[in-house]
N, C-alpha and C positions, 0 to 999 in steps of 0.2 A: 504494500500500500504506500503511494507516493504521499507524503503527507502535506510538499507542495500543494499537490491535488485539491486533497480536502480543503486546503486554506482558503484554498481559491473558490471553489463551492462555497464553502460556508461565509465568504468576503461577501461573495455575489447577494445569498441571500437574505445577509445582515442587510444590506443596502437597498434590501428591497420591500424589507420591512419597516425601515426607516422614512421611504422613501414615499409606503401607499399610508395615508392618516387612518383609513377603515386598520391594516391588520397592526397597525401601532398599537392603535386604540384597544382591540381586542387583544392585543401582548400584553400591554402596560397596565390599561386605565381598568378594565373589564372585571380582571380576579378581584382589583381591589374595593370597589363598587359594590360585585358581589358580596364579597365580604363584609362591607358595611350594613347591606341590607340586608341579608340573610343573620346577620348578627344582631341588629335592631329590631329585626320582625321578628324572627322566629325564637320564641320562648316555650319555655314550656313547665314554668312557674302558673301555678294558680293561687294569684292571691285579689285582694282588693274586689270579688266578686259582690256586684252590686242586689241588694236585697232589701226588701219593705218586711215591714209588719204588719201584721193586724191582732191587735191586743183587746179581747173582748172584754177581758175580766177589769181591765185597769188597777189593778193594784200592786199594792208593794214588791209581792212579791211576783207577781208576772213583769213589773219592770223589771226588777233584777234579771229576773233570764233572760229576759228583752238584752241587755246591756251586756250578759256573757256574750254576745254573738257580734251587739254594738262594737266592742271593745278589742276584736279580736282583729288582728292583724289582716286576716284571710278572707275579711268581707266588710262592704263599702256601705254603709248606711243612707239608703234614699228615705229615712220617714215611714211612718206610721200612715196604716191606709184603716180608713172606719169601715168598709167591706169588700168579703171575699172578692164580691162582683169585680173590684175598681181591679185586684189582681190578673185577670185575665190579659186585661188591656195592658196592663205593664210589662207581664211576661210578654205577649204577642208582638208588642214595641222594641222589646230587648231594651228595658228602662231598667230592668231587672232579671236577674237571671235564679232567683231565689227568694223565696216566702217562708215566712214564721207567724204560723196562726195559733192562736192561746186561746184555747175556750173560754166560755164565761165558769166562774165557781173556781178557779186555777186555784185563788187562797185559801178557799173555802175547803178545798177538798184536799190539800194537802196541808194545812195545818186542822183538819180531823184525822190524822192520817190514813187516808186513801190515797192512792194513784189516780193519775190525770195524764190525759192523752194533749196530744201537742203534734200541729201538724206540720210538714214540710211539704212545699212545693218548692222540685229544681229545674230547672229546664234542660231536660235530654238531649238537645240538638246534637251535644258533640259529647259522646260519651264517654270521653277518658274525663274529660272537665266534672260531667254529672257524675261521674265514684270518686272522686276527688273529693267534690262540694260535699258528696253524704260523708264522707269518713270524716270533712272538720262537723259537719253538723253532729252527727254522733259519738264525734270526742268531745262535744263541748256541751249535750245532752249527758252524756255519761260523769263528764264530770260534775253539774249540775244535778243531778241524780245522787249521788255519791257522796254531796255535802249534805243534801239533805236529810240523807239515811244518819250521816254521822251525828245532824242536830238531834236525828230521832233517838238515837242510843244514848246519843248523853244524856237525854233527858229522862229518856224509859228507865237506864240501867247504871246512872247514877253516875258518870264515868266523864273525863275531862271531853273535852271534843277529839286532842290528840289522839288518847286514848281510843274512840272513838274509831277514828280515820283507819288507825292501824290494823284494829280489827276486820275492818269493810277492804282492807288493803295489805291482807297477811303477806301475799308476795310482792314486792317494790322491785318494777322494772324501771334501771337505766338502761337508756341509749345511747348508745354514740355514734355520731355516723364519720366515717372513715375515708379519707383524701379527698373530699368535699364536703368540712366541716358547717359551712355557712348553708347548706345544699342549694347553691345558686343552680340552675338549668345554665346559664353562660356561660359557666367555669366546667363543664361539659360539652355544649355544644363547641365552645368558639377552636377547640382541636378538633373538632370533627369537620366544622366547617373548612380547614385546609386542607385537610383529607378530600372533600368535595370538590371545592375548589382546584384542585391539581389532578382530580382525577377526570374535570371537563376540559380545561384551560390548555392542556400540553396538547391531546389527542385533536382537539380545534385545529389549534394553528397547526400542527406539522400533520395535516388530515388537506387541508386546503393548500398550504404551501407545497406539497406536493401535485395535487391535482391542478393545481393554479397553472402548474408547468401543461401537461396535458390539456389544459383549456384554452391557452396560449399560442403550442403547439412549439414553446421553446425546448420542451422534450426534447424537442424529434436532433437539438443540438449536443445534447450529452449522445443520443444514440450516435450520430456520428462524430463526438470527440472519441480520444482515447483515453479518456476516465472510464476506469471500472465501477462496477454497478455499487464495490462496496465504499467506496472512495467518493461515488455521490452522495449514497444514503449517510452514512455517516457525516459528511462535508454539510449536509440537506437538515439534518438531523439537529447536528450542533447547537447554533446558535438558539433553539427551539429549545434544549436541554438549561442553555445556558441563562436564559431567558424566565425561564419556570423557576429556576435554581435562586434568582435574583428576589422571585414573586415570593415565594418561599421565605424567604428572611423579611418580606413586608408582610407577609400574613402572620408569621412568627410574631412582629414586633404588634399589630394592632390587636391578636387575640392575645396577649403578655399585656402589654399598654394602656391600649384602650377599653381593652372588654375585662383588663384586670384577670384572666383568666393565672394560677400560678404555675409556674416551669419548676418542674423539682428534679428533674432526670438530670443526665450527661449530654449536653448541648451537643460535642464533635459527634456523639453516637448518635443522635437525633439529626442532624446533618450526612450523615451516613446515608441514614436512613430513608432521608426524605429521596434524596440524589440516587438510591435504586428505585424507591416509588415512582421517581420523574424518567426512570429510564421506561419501566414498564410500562406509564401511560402515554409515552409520548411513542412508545414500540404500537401500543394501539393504533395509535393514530395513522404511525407508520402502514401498518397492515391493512387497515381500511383504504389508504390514498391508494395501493397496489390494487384493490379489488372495484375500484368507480372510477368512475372517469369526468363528473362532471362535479362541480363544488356545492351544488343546489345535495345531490346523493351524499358527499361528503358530510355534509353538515347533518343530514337525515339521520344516516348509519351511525356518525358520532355519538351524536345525542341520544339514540337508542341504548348503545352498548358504556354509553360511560354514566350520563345523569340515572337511568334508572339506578343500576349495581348500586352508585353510588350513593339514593338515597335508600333505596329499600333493603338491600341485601349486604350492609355494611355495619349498620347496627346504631346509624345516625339516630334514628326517632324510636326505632322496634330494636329491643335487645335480640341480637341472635337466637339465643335458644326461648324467645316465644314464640321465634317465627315455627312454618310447619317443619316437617323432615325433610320435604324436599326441598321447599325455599332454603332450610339449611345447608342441603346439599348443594345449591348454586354460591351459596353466601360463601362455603369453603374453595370453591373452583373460579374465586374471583377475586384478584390483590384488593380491595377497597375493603376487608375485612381486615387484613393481616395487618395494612398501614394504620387502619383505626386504632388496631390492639393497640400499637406502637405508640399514635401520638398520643392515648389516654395513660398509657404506662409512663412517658415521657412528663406527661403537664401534670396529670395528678398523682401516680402512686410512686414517681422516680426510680425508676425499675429502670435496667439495660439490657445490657447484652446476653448477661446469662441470665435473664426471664425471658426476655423475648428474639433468643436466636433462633426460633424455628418459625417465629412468623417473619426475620430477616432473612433467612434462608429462602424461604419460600419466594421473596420478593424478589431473590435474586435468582431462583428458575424460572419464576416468571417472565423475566427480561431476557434470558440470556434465549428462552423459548419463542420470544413475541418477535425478537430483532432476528432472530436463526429462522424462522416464519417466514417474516417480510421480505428478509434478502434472499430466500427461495424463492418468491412469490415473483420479484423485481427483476425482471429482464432487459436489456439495454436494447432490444427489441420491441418497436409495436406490436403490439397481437393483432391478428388478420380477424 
């Protein structure tokens, strides 16, 4: 391989990326844009959900339970509604996504001590949100519940309230949650989101920088130079590698920076890393440009084989193993899992090399299979 060659190739197509404002734009400006928005948009925090009352009972103590829910971090108080009816309209508006109805008698009936129902209305739309909404509703019923039983004891059975509690609370669970103490969703997502990002962004441009030649038909000049086939893709390849590799340390610095996500790993080994993922997705792209011919199919086939993988079968929003067996088995037959491992092992549990060499491994038969592919694939001949 004349390495002349390649400089020369890859001179060319530096310059031509510089040169057109569209594939600049999609180099430079695109991932990081991305970035921003997919970082801003997509949460996956439930809190602040907005909610009315209707308090029939009015009193002491039905405000007090009113105000366990007022007070809670995890929901937005729109006001007390005088009936059921007016809730329809609020839900149906999305003024509200959540209801707390209090019978009349609520005092009455629980300081004779009796039990007393209490209703909840959530709005279903989106179901991960509504088991959310019920579990704080019914941590915050339960703990409501619980103080009450404790006033009942002390009083029945003579006994301080502590006292009291201990009994209603023989086992005392802590928790702790573990490399996402705060449990921010950003301080998760925003590594996953470069995972995404680099697994659309490479396979793009060197998917179209390729076929661009073919639509051009400046092809048909390598077919008749004496550049070999590996000496173009590589020379072709380059700047595309080197390009991503750059984006990489931007997306690094805004989910660290801006989205405060924390880096706890081995930065060189996490640049390792990222630099075979960028080989493998940009080997994508590689392989796609040999199998189209026109940049309109380029951008089609990309976008099929790298956004999807990359949201649904990498473990972005759906943890792997709830997906089925089979979406499993694609999720393993496709780098956007392995790198995931990596950049979460990386930002939250600071893990390396020897935790995750066999999803580094893997990334690297991936590439060394996608590039061995493409340059089988790639003839310095047009096909008839």
């Amino acid at each position: 391989m004349n390495m002349k060659r390649v400089v020369a190739v890859a001179h060319k197509e530096w310059r031509e990326i510089i040169r057109d404002r569209v594939f600049f734009s999609l180099s430079f400006i695109v991932p990081v844009v991305m970035m921003l928005l997919l970082g801003y948009g997509l949460s996956l925090d439930v809190e602040n959900i907005p909610f009315a009352v209707v308090d029939y009972d009015r009193s002491a103590l039905s405000r007090d339970y009113a105000y366990r829910f007022i007070g809670s971090r995890y929901f937005a108080f729109k006001g007390y509604v005088s009936d059921e009816r007016e809730l329809d309209r609020l839900l149906i508006e999305n003024e509200i996504r959540a209801a707390i109805i209090i019978p009349e008698k609520f005092q009455e009936r629980l300081l004779s001590d009796r039990s007393v129902q209490v209703q909840t209305l959530i709005d279903g739309t989106f179901p991960s949100r509504t088991m959310i909404t019920k579990g704080y509703v019914i941590a915050i019923n339960s703990a409501a519940s619980q103080e009450l039983l404790a006033g009942y004891l002390s009083r029945k059975g003579g006994m301080s309230l502590q006292e009291a509690r201990q009994v209603l609370q023989p086992v005392s669970l802590e928790v702790r949650f573990l490399y996402n103490q705060s449990v921010k969703s950003i301080w998760s997502i925003a590594p996953k989101l470069i995972m995404v990002i680099l697994m659309v962004s490479p396979p793009f441009l060197t998917a179209l920088g390729v076929v661009r030649e073919k639509e051009s038909g400046s092809i048909y000049n390598i077919y008749a130079s004496t550049v070999s086939r590996g000496e173009f893709l590589v020379g072709k390849v380059t700047p595309y590698i080197a390009i991503s590799s750059f984006n990489s340390l931007v997306l690094w610095v805004l989910a660290t920076q801006l989205f405060g996500a924390p880096f706890k790993g081995n930065f060189i080994f996490y640049l390792a890393a990222t630099f075979l993922y960028l080989i493998c997705t940009t080997g994508i792209g590689l392989l796609v440009s040999v199998l189209v011919r026109t940049q309109i199919a380029a951008m089609m086939v990309t976008a099929i084989v790298t956004l999807v993988p990359g949201v649904l079968y990498s473990g972005v929003l759906i943890p792997i193993t709830s997906l089925t067996k089979t979406a499993q088995a694609v999720a393993h037959c496709l780098p956007a899992m392995y790198y995931t491992n990596i950049v979460v092992g990386c930002f939250l549990k600071g893990v390396g090399l020897r935790v995750l060499w066999l999803d580094t491994l893997v990334l690297a038969l991936y590439a060394t299979a996608l590039f061995t592919l493409g340059y089988s694939l790639f003839h310095k001949r047009p096909s008839s």
